[in-house]
PDB file with SEQRES, HELIX, SHEET and CRYST1 records, atoms N, CA, C and O in Angstrom:
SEQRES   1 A   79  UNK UNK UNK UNK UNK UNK UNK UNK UNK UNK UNK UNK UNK          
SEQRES   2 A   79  UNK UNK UNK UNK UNK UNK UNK UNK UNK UNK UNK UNK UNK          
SEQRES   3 A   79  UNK UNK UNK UNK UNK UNK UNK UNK UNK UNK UNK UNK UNK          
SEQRES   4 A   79  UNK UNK UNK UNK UNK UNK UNK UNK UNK UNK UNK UNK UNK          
SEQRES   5 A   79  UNK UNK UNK UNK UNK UNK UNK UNK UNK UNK UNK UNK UNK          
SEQRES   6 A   79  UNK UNK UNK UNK UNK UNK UNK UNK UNK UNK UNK UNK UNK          
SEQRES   7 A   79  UNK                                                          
HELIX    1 AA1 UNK A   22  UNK A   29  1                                   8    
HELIX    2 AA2 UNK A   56  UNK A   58  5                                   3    
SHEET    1 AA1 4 UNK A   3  UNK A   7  0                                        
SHEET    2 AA1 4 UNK A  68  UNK A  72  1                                        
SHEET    3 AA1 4 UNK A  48  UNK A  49 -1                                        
SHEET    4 AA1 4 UNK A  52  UNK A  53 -1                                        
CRYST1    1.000    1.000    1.000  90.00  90.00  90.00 P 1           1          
ATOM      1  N   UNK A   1     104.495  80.709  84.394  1.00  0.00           N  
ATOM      2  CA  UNK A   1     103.487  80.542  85.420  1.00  0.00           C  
ATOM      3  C   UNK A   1     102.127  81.035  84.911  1.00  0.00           C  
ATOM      4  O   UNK A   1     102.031  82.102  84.306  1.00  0.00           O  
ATOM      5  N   UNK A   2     100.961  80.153  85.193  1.00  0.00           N  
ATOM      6  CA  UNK A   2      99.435  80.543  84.741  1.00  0.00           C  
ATOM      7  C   UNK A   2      99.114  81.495  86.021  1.00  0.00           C  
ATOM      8  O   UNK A   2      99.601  81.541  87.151  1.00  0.00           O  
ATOM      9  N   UNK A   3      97.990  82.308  85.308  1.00  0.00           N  
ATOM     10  CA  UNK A   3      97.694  83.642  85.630  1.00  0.00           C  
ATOM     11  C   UNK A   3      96.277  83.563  85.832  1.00  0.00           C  
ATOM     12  O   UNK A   3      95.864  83.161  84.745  1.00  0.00           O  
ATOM     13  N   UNK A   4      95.421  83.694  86.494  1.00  0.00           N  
ATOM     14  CA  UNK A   4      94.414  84.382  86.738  1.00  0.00           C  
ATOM     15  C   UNK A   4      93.494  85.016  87.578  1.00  0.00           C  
ATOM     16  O   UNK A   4      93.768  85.111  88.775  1.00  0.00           O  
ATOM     17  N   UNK A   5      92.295  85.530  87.076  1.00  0.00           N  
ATOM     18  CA  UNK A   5      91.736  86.997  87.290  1.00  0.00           C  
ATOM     19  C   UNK A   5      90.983  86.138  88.850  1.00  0.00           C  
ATOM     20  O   UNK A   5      90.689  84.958  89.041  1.00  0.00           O  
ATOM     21  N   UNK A   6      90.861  87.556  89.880  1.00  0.00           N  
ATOM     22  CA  UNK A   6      90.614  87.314  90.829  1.00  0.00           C  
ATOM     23  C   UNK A   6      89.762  88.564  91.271  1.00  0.00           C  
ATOM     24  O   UNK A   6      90.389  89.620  91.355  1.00  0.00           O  
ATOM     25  N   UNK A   7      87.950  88.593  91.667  1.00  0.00           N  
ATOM     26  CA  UNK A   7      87.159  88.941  91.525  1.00  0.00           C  
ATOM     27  C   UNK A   7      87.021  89.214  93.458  1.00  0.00           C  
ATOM     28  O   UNK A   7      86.113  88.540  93.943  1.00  0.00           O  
ATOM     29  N   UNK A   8      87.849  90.135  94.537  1.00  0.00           N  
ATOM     30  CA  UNK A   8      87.567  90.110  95.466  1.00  0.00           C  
ATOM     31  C   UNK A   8      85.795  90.884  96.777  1.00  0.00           C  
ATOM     32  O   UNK A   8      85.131  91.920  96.816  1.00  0.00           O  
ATOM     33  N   UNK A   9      85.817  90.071  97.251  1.00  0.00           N  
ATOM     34  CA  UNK A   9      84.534  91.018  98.371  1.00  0.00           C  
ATOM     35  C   UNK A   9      84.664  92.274  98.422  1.00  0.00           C  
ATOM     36  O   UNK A   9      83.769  93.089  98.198  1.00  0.00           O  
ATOM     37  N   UNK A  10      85.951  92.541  98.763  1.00  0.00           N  
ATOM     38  CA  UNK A  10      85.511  94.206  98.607  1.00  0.00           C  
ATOM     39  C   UNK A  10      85.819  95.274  96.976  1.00  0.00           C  
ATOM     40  O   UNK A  10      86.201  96.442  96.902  1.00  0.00           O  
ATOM     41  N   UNK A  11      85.577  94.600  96.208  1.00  0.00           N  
ATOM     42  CA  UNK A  11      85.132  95.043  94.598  1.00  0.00           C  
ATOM     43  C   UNK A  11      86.862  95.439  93.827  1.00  0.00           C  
ATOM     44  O   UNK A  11      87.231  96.187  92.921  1.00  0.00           O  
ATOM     45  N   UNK A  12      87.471  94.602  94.647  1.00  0.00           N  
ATOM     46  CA  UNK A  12      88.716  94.673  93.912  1.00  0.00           C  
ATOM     47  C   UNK A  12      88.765  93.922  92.858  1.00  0.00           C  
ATOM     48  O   UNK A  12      87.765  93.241  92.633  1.00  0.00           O  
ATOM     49  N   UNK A  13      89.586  93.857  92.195  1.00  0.00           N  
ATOM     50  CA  UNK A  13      90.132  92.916  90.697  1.00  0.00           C  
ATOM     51  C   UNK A  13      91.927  92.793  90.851  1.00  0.00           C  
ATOM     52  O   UNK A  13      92.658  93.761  91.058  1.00  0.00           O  
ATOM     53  N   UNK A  14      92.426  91.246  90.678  1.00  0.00           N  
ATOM     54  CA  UNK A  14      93.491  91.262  90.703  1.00  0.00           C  
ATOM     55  C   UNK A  14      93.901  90.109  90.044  1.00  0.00           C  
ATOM     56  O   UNK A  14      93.461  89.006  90.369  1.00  0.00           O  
ATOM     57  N   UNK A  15      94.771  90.278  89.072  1.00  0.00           N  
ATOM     58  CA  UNK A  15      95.769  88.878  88.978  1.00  0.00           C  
ATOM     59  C   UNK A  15      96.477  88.526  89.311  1.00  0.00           C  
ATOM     60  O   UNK A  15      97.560  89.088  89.473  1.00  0.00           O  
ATOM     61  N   UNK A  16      96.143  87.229  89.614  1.00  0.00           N  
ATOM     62  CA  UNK A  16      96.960  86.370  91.318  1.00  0.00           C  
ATOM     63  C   UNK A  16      97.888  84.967  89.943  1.00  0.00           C  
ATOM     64  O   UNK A  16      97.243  84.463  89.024  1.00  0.00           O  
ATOM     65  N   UNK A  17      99.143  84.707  90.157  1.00  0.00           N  
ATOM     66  CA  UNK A  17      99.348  83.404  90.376  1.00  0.00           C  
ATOM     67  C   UNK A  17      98.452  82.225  90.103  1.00  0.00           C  
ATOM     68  O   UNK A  17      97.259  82.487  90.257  1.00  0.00           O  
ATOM     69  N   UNK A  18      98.715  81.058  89.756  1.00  0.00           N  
ATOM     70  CA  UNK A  18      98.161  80.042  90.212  1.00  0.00           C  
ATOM     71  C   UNK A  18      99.229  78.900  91.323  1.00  0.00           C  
ATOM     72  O   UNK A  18     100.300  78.308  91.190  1.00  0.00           O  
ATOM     73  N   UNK A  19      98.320  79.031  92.270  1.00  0.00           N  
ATOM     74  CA  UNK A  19      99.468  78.271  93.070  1.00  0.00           C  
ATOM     75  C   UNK A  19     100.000  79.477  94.411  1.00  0.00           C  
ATOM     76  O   UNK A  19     100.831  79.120  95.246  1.00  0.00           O  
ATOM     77  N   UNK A  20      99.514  80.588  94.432  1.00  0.00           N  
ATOM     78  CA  UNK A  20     100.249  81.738  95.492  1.00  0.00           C  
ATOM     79  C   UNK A  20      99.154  80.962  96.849  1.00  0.00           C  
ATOM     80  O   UNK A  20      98.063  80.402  96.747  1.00  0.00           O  
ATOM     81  N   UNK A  21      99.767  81.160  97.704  1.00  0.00           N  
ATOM     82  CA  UNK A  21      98.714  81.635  98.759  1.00  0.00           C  
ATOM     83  C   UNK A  21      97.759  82.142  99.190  1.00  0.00           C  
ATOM     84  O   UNK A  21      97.949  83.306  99.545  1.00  0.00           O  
ATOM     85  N   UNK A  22      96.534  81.677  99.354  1.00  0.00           N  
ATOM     86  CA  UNK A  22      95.093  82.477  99.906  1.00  0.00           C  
ATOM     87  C   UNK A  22      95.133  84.245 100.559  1.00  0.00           C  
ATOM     88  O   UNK A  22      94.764  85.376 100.246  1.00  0.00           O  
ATOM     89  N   UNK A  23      95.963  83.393 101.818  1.00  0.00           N  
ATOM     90  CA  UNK A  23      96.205  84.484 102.478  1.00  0.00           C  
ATOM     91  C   UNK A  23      96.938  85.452 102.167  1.00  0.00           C  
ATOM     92  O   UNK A  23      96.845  86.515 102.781  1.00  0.00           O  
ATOM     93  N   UNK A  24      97.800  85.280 101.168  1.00  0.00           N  
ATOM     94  CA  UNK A  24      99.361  85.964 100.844  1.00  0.00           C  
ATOM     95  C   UNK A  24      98.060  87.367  99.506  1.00  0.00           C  
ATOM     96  O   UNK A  24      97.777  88.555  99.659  1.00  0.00           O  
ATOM     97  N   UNK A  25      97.680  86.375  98.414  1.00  0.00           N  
ATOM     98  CA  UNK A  25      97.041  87.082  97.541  1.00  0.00           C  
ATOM     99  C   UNK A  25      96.115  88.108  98.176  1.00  0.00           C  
ATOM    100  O   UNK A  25      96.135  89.268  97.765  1.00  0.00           O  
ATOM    101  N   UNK A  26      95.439  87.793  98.998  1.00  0.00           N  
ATOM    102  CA  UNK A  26      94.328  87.943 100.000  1.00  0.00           C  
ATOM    103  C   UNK A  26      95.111  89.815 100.518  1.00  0.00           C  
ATOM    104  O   UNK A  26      94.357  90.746 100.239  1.00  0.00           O  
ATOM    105  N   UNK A  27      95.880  90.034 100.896  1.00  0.00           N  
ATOM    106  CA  UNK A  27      96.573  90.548 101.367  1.00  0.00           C  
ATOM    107  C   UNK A  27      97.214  91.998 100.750  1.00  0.00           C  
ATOM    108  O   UNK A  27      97.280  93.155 101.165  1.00  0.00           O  
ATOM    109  N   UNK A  28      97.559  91.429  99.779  1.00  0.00           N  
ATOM    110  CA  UNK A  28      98.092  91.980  98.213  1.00  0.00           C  
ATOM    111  C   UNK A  28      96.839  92.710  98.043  1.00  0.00           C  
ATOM    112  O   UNK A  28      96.875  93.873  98.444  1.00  0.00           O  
ATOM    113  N   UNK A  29      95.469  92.201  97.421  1.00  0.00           N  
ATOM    114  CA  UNK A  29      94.259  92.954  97.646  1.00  0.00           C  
ATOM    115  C   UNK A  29      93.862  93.976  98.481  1.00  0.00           C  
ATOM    116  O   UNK A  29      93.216  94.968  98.140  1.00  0.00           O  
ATOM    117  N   UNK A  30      94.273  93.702  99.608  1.00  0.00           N  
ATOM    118  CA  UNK A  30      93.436  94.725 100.870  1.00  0.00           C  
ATOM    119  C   UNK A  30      92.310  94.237 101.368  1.00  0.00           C  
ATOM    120  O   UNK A  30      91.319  94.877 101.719  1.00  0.00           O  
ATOM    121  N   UNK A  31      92.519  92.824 101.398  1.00  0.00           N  
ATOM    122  CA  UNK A  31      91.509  91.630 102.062  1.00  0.00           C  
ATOM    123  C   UNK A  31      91.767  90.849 103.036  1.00  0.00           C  
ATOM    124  O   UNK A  31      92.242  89.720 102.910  1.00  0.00           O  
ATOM    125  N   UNK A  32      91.399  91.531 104.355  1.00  0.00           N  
ATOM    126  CA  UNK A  32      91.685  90.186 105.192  1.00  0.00           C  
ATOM    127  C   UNK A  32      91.064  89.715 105.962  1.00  0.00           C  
ATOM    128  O   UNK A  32      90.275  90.205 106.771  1.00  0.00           O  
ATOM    129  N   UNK A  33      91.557  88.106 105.661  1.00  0.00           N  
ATOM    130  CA  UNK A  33      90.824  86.789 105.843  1.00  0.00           C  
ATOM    131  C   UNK A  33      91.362  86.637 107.278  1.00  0.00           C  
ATOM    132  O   UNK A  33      92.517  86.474 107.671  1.00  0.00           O  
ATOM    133  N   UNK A  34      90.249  86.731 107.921  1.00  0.00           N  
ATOM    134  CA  UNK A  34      90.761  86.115 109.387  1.00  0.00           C  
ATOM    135  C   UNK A  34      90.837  84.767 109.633  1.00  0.00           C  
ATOM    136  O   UNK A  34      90.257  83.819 109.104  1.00  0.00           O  
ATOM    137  N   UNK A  35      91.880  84.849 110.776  1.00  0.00           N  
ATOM    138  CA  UNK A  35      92.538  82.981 110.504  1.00  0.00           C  
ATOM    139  C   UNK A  35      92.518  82.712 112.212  1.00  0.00           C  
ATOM    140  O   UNK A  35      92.294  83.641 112.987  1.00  0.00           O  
ATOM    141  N   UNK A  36      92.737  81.558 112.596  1.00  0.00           N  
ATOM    142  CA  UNK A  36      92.885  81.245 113.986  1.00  0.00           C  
ATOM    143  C   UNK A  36      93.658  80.273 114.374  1.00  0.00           C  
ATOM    144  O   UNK A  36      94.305  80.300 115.421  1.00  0.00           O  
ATOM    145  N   UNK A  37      93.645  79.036 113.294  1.00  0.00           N  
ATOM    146  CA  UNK A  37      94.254  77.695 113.292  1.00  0.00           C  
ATOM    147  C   UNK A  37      95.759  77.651 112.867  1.00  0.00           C  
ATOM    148  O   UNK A  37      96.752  77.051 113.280  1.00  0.00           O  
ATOM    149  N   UNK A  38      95.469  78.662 111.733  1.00  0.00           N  
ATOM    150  CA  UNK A  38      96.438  78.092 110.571  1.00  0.00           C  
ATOM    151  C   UNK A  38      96.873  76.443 110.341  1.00  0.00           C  
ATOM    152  O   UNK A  38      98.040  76.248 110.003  1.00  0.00           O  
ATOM    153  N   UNK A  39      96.025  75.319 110.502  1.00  0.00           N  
ATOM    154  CA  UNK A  39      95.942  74.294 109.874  1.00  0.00           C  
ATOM    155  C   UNK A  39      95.250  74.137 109.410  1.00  0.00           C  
ATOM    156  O   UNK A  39      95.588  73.454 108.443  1.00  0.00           O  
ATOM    157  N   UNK A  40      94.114  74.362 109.405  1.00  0.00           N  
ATOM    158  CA  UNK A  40      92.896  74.297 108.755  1.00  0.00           C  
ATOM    159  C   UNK A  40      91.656  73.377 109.265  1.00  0.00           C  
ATOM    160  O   UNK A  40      90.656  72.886 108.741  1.00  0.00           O  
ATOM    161  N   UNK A  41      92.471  73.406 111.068  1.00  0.00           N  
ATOM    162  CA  UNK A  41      90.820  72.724 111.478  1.00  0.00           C  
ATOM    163  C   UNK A  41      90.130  73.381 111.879  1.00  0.00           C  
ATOM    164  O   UNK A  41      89.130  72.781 112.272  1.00  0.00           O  
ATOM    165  N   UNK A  42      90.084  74.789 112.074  1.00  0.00           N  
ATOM    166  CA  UNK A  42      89.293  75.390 112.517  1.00  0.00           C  
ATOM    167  C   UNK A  42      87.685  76.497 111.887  1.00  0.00           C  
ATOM    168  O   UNK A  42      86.657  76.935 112.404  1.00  0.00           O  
ATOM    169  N   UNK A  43      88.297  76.520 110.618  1.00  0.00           N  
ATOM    170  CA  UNK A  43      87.432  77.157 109.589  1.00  0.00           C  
ATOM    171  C   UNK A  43      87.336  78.300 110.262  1.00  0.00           C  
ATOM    172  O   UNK A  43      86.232  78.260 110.807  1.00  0.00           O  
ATOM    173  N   UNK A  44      87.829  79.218 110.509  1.00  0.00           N  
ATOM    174  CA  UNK A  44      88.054  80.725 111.072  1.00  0.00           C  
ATOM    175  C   UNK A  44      87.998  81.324 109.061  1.00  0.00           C  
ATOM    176  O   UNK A  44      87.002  81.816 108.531  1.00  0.00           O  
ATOM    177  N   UNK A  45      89.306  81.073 108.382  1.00  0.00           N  
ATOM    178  CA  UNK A  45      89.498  81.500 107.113  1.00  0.00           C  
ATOM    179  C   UNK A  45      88.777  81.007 105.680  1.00  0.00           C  
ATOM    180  O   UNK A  45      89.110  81.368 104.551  1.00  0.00           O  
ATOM    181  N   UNK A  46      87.545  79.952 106.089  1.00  0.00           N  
ATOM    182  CA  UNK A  46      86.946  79.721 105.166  1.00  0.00           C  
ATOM    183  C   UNK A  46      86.268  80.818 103.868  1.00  0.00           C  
ATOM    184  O   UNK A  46      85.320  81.541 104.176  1.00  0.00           O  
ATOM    185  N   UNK A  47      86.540  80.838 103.180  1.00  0.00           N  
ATOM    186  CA  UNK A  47      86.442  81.574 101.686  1.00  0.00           C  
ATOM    187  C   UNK A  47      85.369  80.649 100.575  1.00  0.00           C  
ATOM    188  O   UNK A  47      85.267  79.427 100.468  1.00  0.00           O  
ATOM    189  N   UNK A  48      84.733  81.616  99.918  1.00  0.00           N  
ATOM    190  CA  UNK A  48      83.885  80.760  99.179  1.00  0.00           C  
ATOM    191  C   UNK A  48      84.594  81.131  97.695  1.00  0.00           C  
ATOM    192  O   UNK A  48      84.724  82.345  97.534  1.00  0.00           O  
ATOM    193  N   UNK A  49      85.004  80.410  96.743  1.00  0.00           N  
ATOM    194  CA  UNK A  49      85.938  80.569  95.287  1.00  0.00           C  
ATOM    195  C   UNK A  49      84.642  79.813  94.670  1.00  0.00           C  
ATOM    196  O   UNK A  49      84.047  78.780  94.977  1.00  0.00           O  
ATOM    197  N   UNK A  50      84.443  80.960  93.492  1.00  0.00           N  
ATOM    198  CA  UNK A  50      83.316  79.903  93.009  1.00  0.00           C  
ATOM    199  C   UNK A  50      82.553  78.969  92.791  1.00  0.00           C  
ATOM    200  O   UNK A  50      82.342  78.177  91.872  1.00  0.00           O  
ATOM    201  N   UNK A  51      81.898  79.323  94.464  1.00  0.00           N  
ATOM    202  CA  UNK A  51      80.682  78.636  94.582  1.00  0.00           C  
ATOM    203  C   UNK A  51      81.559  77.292  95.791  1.00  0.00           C  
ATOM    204  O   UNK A  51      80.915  76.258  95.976  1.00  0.00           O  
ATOM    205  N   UNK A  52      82.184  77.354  96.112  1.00  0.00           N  
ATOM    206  CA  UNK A  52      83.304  76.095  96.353  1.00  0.00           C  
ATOM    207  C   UNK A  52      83.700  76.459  97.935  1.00  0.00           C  
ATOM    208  O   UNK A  52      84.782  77.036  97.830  1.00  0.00           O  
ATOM    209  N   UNK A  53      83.452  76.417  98.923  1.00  0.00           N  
ATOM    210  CA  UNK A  53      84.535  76.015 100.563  1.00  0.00           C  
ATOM    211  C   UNK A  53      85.269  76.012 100.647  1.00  0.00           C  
ATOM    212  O   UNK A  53      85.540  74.820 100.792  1.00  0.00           O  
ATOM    213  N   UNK A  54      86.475  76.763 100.713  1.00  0.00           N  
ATOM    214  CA  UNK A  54      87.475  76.959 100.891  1.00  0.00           C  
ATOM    215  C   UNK A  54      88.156  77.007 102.159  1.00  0.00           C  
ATOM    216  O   UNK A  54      87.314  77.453 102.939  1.00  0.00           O  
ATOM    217  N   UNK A  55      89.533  76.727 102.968  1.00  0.00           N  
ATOM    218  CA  UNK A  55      90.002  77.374 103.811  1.00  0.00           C  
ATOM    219  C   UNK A  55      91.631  77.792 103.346  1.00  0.00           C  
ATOM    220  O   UNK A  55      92.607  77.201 102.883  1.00  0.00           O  
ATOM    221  N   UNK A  56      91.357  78.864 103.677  1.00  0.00           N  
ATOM    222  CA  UNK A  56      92.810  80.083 102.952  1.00  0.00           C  
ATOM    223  C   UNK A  56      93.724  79.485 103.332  1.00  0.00           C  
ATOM    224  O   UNK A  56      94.548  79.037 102.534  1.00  0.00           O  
ATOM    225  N   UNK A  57      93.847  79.291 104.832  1.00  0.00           N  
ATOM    226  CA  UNK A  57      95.100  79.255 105.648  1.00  0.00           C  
ATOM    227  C   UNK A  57      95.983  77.422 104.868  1.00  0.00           C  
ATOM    228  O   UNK A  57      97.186  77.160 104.850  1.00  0.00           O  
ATOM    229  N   UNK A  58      95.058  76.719 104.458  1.00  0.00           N  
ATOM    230  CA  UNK A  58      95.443  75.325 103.488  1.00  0.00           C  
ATOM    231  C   UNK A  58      95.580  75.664 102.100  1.00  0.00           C  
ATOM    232  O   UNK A  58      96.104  74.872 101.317  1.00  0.00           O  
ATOM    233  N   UNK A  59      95.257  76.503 101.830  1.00  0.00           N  
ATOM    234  CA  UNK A  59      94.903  76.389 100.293  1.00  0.00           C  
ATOM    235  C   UNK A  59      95.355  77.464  99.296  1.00  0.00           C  
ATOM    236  O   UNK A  59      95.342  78.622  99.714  1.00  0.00           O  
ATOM    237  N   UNK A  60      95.884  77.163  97.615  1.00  0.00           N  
ATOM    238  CA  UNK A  60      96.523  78.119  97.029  1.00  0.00           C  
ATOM    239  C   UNK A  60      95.344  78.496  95.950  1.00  0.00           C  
ATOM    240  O   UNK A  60      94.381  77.729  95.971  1.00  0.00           O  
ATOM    241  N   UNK A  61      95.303  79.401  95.163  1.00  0.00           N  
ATOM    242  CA  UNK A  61      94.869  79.872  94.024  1.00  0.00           C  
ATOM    243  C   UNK A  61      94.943  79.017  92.979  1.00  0.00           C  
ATOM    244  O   UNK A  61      95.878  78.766  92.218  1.00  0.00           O  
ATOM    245  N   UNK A  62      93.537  78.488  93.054  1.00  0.00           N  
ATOM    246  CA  UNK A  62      93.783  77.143  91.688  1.00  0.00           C  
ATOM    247  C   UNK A  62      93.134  77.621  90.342  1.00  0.00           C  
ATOM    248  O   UNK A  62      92.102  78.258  90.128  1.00  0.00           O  
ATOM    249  N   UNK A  63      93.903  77.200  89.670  1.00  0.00           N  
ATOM    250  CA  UNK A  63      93.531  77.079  87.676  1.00  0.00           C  
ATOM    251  C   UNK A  63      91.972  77.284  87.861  1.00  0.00           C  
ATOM    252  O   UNK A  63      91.339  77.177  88.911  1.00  0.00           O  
ATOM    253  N   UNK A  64      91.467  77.621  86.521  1.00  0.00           N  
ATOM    254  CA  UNK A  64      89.663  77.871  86.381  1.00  0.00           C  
ATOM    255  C   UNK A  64      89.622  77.724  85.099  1.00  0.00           C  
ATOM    256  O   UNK A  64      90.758  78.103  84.813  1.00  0.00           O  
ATOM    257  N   UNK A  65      89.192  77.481  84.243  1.00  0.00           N  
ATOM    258  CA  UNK A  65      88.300  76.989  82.781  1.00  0.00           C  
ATOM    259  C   UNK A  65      88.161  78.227  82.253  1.00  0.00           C  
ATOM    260  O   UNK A  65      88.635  78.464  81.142  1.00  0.00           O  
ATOM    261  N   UNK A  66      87.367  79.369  83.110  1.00  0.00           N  
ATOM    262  CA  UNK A  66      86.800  79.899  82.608  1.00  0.00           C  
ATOM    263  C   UNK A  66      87.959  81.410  83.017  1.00  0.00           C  
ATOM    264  O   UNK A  66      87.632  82.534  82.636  1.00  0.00           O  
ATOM    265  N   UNK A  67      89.076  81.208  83.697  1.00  0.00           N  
ATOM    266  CA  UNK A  67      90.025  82.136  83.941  1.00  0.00           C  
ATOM    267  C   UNK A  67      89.959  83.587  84.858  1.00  0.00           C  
ATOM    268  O   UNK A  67      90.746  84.522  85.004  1.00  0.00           O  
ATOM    269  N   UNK A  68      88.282  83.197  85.517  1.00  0.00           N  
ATOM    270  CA  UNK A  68      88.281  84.105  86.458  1.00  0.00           C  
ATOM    271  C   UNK A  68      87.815  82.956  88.006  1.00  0.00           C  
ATOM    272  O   UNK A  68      87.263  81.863  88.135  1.00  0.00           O  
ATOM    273  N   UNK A  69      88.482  84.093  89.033  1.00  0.00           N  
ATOM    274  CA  UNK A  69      87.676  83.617  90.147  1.00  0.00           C  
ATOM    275  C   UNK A  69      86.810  84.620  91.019  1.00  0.00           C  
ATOM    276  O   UNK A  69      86.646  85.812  90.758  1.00  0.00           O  
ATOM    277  N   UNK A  70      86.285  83.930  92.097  1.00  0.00           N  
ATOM    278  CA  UNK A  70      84.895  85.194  92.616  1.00  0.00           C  
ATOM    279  C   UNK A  70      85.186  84.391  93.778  1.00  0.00           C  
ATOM    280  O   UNK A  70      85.276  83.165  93.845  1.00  0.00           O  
ATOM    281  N   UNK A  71      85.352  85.471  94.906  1.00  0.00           N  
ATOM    282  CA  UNK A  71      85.680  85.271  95.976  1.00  0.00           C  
ATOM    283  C   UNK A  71      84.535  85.564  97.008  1.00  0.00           C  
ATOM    284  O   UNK A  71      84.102  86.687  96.750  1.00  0.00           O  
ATOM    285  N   UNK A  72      84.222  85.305  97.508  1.00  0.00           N  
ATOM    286  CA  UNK A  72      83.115  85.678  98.836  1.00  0.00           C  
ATOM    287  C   UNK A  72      83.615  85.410 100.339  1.00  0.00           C  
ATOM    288  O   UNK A  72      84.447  84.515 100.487  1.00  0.00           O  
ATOM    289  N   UNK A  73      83.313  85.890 101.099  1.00  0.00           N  
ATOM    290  CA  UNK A  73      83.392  85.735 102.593  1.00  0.00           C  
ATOM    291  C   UNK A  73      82.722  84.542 103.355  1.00  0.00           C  
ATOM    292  O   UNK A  73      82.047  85.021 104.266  1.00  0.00           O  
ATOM    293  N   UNK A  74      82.677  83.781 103.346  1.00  0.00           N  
ATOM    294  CA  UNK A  74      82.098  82.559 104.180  1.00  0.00           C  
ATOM    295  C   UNK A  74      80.858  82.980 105.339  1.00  0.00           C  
ATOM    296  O   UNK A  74      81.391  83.888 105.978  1.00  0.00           O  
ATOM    297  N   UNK A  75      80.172  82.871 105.623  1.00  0.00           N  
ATOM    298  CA  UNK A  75      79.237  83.352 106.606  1.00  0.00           C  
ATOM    299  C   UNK A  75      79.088  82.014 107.968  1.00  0.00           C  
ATOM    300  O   UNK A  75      79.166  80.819 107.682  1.00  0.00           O  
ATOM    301  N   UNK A  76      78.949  82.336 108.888  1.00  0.00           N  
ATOM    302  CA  UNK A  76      79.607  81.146 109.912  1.00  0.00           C  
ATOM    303  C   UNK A  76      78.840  81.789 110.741  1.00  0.00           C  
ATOM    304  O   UNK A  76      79.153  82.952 110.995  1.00  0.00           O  
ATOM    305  N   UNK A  77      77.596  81.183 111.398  1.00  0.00           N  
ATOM    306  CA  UNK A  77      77.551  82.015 112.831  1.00  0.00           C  
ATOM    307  C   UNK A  77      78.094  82.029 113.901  1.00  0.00           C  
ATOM    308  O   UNK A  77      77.871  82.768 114.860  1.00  0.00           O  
ATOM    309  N   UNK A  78      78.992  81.035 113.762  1.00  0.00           N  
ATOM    310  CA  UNK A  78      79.845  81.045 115.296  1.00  0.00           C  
ATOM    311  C   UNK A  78      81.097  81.501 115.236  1.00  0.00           C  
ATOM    312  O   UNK A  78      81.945  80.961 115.947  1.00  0.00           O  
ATOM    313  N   UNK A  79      81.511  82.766 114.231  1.00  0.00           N  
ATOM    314  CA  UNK A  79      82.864  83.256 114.286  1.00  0.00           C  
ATOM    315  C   UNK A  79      82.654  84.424 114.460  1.00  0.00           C  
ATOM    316  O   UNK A  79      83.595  85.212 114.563  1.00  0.00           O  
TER     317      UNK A  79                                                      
END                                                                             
């Protein structure tokens, strides 16, 4: 299984899987992503992965080129 580095909001560092769960990794960290839908129409868990829109509650830890990722908090004014 591919491996890589995961750069979280609150100044953690972790190697996650490729392919684990948003939320699951998310978790493991001491990061949590608030959710509401869990399908992913709601964008409650949107995550920004380098530079990129994310929503956790759909989505796993994907491969990178460059073997790190950088996570940010989504900013939403209506959540």
């Amino acid at each position: 299984m591919a491996t890589i580095s995961v750069h979280w909001p609150n100044g953690r560092k972790t190697i996650e899987t490729v392919g684990t769960d948003w939320l699951r990794a998310a978790a493991a960290a001491g990061v949590i992503i608030p959710t509401g839908c869990m399908g992913g129409s709601c964008g409650a868990c949107e995550i920004e992965v380098n530079g990129t829109m994310v929503r956790a509650c759909i989505s796993s830890v994907p491969s990178s080129k460059s073997s790190r990722l950088s996570v940010e908090f989504a900013s939403d004014p209506y959540w």
